[in-house]
mmCIF file as gemmi writes it, N, C-alpha and C atoms, coordinates in Angstrom:
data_model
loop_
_atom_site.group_PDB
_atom_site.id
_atom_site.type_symbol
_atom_site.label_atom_id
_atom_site.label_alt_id
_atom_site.label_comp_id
_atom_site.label_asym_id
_atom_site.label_entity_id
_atom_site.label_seq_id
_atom_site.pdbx_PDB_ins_code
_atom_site.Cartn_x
_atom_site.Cartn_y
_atom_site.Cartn_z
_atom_site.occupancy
_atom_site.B_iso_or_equiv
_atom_site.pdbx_formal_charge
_atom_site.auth_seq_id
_atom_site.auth_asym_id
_atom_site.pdbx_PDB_model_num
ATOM 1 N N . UNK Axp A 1 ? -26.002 -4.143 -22.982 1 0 ? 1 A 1
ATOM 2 C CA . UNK Axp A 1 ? -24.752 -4.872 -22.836 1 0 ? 1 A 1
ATOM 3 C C . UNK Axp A 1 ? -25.02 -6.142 -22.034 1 0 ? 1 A 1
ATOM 4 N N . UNK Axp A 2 ? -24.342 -7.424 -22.301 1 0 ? 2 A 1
ATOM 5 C CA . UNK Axp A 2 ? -24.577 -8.742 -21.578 1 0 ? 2 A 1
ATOM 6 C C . UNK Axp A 2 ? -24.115 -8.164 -20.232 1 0 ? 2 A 1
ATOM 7 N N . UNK Axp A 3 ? -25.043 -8.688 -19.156 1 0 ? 3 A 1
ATOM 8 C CA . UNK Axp A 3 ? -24.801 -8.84 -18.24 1 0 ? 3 A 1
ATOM 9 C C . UNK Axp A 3 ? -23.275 -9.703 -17.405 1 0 ? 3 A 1
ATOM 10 N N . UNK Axp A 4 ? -23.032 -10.384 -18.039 1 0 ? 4 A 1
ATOM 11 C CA . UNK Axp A 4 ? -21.902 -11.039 -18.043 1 0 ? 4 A 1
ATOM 12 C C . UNK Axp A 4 ? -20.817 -9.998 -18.265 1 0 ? 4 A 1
ATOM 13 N N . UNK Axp A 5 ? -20.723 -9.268 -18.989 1 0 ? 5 A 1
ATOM 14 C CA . UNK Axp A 5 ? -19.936 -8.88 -19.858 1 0 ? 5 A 1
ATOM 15 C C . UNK Axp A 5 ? -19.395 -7.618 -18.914 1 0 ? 5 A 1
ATOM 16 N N . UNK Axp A 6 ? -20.198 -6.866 -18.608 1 0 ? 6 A 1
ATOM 17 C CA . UNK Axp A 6 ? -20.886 -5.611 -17.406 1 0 ? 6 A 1
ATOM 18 C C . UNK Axp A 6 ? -19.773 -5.837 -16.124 1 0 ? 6 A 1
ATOM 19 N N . UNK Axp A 7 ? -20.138 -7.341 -15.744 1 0 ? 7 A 1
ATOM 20 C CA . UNK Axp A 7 ? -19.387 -7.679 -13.731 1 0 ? 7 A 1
ATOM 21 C C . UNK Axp A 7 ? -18.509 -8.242 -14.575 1 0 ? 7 A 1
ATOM 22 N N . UNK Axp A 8 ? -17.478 -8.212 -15.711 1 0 ? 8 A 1
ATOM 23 C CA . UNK Axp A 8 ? -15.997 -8.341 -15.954 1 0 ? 8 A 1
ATOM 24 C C . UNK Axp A 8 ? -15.322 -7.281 -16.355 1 0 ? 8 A 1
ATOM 25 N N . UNK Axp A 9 ? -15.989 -5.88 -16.42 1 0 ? 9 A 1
ATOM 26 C CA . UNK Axp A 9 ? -15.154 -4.912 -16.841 1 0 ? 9 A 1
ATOM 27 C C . UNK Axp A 9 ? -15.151 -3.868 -15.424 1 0 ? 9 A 1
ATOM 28 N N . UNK Axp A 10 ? -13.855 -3.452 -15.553 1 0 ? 10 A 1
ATOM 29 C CA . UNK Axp A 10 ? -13.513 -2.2 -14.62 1 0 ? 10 A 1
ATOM 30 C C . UNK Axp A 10 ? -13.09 -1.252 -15.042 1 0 ? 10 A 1
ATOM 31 N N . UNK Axp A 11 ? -13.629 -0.293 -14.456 1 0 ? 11 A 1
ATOM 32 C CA . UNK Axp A 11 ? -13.246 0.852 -14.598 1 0 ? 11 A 1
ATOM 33 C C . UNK Axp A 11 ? -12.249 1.591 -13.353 1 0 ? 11 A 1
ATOM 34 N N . UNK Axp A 12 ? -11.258 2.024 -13.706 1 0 ? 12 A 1
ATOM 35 C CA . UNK Axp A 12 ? -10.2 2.806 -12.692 1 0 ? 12 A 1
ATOM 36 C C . UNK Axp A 12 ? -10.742 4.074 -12.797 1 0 ? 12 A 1
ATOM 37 N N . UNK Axp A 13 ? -10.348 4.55 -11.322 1 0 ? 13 A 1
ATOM 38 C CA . UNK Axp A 13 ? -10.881 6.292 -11.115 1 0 ? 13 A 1
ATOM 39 C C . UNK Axp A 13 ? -9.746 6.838 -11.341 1 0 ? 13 A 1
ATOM 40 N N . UNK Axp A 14 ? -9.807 7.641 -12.093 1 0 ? 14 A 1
ATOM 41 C CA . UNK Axp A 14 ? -8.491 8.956 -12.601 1 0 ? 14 A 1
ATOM 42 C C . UNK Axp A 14 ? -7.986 9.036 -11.06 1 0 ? 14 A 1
ATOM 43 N N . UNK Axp A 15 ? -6.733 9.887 -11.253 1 0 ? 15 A 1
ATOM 44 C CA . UNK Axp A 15 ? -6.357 9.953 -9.949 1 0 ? 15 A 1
ATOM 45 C C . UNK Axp A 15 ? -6.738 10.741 -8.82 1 0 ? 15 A 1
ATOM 46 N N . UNK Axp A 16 ? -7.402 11.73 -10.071 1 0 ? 16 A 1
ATOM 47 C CA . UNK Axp A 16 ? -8.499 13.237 -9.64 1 0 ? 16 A 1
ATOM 48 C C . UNK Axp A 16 ? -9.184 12.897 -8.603 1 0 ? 16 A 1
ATOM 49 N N . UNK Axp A 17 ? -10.445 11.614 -9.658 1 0 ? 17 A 1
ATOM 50 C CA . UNK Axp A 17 ? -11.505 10.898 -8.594 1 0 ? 17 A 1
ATOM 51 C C . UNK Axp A 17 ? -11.113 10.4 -7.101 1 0 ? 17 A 1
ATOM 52 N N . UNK Axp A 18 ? -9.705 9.584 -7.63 1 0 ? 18 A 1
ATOM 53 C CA . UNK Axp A 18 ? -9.505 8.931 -6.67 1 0 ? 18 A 1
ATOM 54 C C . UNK Axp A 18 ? -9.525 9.732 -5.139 1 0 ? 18 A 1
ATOM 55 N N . UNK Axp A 19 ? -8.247 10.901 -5.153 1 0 ? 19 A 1
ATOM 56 C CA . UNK Axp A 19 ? -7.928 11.651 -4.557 1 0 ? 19 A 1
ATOM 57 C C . UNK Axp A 19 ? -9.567 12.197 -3.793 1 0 ? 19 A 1
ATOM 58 N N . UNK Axp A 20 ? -10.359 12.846 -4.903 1 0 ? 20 A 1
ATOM 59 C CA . UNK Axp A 20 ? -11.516 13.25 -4.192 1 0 ? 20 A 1
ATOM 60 C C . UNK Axp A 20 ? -11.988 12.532 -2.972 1 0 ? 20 A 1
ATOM 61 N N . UNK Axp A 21 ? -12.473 11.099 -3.504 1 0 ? 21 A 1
ATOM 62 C CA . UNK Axp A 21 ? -13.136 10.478 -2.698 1 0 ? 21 A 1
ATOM 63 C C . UNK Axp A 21 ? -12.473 9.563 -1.78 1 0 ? 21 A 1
ATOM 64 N N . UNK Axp A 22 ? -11.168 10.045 -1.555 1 0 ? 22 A 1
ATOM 65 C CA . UNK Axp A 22 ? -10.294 9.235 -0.516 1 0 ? 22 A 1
ATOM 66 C C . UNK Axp A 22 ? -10.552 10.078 0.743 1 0 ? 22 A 1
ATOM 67 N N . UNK Axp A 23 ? -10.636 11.967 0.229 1 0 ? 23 A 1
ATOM 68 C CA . UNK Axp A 23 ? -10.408 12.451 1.618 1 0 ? 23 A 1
ATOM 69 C C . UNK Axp A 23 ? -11.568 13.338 1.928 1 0 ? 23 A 1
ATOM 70 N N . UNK Axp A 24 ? -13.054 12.331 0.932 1 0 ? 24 A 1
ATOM 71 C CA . UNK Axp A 24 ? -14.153 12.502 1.465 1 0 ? 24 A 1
ATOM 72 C C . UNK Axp A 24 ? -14.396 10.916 3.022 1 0 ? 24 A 1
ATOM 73 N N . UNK Axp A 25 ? -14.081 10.471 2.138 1 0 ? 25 A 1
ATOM 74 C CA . UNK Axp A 25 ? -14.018 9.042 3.294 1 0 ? 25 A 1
ATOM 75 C C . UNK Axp A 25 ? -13.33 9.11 3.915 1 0 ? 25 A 1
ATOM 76 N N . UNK Axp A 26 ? -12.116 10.051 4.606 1 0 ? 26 A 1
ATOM 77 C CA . UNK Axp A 26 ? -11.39 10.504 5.56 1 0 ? 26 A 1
ATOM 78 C C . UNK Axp A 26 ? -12.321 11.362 6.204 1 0 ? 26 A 1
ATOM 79 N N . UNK Axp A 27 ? -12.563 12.394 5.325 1 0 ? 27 A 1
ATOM 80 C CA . UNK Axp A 27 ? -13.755 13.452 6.315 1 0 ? 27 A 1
ATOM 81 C C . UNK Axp A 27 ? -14.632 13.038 6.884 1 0 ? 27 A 1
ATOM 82 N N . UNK Axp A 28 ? -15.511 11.716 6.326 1 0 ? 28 A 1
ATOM 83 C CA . UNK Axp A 28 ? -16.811 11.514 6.56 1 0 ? 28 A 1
ATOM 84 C C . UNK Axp A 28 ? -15.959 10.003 7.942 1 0 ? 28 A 1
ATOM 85 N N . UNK Axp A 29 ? -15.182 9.518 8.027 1 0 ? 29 A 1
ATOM 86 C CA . UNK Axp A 29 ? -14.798 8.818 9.001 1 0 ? 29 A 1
ATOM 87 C C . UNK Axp A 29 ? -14.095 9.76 10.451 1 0 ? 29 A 1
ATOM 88 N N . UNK Axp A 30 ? -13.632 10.612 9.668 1 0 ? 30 A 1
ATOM 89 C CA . UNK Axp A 30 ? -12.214 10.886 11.124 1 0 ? 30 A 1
ATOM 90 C C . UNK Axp A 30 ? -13.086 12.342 11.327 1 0 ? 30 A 1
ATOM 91 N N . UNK Axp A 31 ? -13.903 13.211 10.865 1 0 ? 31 A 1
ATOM 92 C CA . UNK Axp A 31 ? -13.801 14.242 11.148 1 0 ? 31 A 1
ATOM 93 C C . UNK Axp A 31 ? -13.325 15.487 10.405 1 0 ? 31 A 1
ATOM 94 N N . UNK Axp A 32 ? -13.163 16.228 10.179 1 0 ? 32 A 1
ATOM 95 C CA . UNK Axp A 32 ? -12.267 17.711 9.857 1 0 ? 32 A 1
ATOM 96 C C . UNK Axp A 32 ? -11.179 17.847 10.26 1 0 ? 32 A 1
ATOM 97 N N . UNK Axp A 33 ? -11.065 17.84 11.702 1 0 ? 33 A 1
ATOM 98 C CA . UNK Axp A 33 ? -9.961 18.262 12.73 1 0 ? 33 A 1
ATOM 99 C C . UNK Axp A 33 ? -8.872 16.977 12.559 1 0 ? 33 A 1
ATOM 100 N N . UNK Axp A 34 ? -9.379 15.332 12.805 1 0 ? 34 A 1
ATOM 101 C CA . UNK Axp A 34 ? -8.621 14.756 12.487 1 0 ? 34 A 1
ATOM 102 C C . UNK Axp A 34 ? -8.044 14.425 11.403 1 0 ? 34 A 1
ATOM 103 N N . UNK Axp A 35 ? -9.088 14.978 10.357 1 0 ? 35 A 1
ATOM 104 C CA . UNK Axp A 35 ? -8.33 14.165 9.02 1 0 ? 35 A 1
ATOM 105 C C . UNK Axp A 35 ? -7.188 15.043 8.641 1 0 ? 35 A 1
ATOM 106 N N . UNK Axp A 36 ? -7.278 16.228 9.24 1 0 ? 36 A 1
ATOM 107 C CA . UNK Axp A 36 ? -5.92 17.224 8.686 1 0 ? 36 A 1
ATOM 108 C C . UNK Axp A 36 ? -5.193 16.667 9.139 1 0 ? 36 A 1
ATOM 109 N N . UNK Axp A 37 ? -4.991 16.195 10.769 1 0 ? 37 A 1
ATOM 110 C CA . UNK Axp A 37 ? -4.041 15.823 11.822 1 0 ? 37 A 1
ATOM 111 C C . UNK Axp A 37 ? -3.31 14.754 11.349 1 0 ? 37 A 1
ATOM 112 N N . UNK Axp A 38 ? -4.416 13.88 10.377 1 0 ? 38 A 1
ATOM 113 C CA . UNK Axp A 38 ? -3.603 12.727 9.826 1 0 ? 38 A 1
ATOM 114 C C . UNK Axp A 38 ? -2.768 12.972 8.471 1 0 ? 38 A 1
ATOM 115 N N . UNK Axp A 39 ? -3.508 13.638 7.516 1 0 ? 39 A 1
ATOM 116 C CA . UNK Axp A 39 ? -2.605 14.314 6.216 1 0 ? 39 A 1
ATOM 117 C C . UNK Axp A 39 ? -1.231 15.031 6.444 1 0 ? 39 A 1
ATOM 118 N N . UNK Axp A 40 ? -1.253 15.935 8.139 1 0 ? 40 A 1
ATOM 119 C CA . UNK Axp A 40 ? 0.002 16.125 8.532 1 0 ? 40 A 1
ATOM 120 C C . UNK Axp A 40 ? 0.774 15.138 9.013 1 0 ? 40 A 1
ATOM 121 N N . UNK Axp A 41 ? 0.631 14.139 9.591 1 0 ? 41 A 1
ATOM 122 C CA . UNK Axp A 41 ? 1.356 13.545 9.712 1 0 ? 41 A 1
ATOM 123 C C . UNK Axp A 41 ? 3.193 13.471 9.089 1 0 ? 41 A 1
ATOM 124 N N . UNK Axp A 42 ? 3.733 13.505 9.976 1 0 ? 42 A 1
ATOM 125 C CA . UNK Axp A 42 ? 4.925 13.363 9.238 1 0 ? 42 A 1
ATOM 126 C C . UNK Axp A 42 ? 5.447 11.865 8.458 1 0 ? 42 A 1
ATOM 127 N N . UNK Axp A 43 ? 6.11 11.636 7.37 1 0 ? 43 A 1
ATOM 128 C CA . UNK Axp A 43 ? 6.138 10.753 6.494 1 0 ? 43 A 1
ATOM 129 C C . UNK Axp A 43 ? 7.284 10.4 6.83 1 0 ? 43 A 1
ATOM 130 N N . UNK Axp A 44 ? 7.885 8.691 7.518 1 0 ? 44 A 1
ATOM 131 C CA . UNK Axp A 44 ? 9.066 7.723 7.518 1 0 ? 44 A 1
ATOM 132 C C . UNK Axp A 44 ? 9.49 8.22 6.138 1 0 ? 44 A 1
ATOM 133 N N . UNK Axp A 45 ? 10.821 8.445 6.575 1 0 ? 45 A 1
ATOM 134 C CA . UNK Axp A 45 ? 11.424 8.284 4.918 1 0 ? 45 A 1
ATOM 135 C C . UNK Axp A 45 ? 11.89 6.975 4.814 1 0 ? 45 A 1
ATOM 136 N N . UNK Axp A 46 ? 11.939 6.335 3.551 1 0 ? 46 A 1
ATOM 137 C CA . UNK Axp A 46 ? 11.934 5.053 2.885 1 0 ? 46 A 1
ATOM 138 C C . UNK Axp A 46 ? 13.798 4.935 2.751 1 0 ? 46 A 1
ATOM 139 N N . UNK Axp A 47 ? 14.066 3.798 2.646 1 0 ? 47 A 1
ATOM 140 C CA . UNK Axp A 47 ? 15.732 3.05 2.954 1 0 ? 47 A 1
ATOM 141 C C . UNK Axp A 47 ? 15.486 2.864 1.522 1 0 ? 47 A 1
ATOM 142 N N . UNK Axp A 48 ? 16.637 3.332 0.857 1 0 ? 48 A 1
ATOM 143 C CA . UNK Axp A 48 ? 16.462 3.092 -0.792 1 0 ? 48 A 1
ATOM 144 C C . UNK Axp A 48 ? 16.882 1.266 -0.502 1 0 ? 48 A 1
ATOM 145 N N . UNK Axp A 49 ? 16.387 0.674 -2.011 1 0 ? 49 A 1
ATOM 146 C CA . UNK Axp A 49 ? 16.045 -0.734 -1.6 1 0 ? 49 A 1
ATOM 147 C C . UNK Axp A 49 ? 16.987 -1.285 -1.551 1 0 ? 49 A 1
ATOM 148 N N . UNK Axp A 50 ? 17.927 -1.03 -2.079 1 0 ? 50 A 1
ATOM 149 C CA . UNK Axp A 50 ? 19.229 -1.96 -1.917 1 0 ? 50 A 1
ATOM 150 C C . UNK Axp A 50 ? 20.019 -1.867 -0.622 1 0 ? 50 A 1
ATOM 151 N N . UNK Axp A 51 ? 19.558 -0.919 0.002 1 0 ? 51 A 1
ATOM 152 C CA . UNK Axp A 51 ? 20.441 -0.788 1.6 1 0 ? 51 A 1
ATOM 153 C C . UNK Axp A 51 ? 19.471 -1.525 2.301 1 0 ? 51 A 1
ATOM 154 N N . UNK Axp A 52 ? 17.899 -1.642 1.932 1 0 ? 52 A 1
ATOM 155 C CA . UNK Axp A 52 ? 16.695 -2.217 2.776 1 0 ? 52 A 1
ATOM 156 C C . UNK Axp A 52 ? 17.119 -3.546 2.585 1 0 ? 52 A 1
ATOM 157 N N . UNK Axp A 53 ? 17.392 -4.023 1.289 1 0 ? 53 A 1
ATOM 158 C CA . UNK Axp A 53 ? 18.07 -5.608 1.278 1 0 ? 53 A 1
ATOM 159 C C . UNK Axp A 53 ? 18.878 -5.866 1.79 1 0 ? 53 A 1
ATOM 160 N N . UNK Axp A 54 ? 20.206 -5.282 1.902 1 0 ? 54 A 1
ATOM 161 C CA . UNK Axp A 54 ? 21.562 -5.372 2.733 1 0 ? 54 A 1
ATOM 162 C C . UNK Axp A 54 ? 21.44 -6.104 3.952 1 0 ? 54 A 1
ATOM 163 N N . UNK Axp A 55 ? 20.48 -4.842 4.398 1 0 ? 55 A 1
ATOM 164 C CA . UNK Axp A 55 ? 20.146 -5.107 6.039 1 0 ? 55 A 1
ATOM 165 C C . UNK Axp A 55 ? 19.32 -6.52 6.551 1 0 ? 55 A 1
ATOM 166 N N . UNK Axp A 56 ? 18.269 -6.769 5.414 1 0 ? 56 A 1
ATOM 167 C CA . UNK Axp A 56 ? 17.271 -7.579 5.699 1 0 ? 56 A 1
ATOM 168 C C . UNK Axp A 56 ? 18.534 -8.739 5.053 1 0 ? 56 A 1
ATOM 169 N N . UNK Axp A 57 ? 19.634 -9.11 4.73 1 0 ? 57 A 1
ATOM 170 C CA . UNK Axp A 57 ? 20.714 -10.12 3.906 1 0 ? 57 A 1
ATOM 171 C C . UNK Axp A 57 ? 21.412 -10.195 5.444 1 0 ? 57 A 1
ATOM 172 N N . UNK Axp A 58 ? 21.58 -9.231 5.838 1 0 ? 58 A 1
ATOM 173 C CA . UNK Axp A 58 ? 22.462 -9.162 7.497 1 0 ? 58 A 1
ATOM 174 C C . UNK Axp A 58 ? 22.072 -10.097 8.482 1 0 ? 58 A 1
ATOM 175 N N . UNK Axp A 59 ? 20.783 -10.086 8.225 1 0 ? 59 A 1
ATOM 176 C CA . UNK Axp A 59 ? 19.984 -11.032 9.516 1 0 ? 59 A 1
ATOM 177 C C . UNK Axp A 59 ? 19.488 -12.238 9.193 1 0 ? 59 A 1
ATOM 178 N N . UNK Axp A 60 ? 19.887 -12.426 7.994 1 0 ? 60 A 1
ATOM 179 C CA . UNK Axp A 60 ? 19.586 -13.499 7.098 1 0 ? 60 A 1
ATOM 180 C C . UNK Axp A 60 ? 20.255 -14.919 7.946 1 0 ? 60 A 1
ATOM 181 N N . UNK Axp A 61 ? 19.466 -15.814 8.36 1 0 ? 61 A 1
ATOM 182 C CA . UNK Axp A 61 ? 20.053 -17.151 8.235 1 0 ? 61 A 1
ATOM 183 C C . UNK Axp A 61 ? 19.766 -18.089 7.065 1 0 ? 61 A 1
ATOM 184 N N . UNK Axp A 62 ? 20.667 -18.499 6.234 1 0 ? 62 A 1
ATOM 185 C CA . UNK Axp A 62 ? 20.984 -18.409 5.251 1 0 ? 62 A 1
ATOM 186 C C . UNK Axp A 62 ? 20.182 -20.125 4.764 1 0 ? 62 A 1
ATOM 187 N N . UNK Axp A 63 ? 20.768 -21.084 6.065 1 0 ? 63 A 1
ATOM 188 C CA . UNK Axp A 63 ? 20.108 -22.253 5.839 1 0 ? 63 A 1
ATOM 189 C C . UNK Axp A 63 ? 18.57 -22.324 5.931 1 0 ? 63 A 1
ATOM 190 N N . UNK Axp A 64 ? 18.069 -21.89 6.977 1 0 ? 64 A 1
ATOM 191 C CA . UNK Axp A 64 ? 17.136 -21.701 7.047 1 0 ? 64 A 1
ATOM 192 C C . UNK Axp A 64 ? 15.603 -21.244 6.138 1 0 ? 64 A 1
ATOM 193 N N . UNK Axp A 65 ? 16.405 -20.268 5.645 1 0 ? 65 A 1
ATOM 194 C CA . UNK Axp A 65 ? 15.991 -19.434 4.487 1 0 ? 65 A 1
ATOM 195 C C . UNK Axp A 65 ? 15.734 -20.77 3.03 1 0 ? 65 A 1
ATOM 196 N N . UNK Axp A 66 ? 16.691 -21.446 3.044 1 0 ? 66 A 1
ATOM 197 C CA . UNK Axp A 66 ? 17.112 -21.973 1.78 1 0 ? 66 A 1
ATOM 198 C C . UNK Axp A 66 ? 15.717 -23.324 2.087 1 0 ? 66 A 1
ATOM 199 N N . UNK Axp A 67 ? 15.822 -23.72 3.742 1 0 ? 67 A 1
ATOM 200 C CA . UNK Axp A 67 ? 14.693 -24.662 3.706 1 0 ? 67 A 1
ATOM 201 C C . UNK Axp A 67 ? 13.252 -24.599 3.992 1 0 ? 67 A 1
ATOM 202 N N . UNK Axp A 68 ? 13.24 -23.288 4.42 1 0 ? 68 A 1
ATOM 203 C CA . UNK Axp A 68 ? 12.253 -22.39 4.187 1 0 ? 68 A 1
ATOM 204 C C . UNK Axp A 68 ? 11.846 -22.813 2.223 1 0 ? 68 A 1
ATOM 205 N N . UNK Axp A 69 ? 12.224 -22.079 1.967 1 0 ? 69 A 1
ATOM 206 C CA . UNK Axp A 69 ? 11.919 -21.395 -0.021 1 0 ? 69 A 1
ATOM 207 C C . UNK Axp A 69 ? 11.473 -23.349 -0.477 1 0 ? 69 A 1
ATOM 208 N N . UNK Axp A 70 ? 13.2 -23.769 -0.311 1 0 ? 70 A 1
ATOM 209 C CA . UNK Axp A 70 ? 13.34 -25.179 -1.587 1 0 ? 70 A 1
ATOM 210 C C . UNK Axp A 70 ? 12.752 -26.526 -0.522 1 0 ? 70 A 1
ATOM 211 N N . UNK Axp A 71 ? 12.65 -26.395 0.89 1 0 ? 71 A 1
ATOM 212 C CA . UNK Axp A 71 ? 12.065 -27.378 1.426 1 0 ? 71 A 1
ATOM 213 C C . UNK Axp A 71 ? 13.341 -28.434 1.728 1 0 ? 71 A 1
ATOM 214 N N . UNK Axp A 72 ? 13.296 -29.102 2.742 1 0 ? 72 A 1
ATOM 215 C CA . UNK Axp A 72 ? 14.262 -29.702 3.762 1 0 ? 72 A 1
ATOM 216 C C . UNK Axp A 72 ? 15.299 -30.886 2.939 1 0 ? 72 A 1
């Protein structure tokens, strides 16, 4: 196969792979003891997005914003 051809194709790891070798590189960085400590971790629950916008629209200065984006 061209060499060229080779360093433009990718390949994605199934999610299988992925998974494997995520929480080998957890093991092989943090340990045993920590990497559980971190998988337990408890998980932020997420602001469904339209209340996350609301809020982030709340604090909004509006001019600012506008000369921010379209410029003064």
């Amino acid at each position: 196969m061209d060499e060229r051809l080779k360093m433009t194709m990718t390949r994605y790891l199934s999610e299988d792979e992925l998974i494997e070798q995520a929480i080998v590189a957890l093991l092989k960085a943090l340990g045993p003891i920590e990497s559980i400590r971190f998988l337990s971790l408890p998980r932020q629950t997420r602001l469904e997005s339209v209340k996350r916008h609301r809020q982030w629209q709340a604090t909004l200065n509006q001019t600012e914003f506008f000369n921010q984006v379209f410029g003064q």
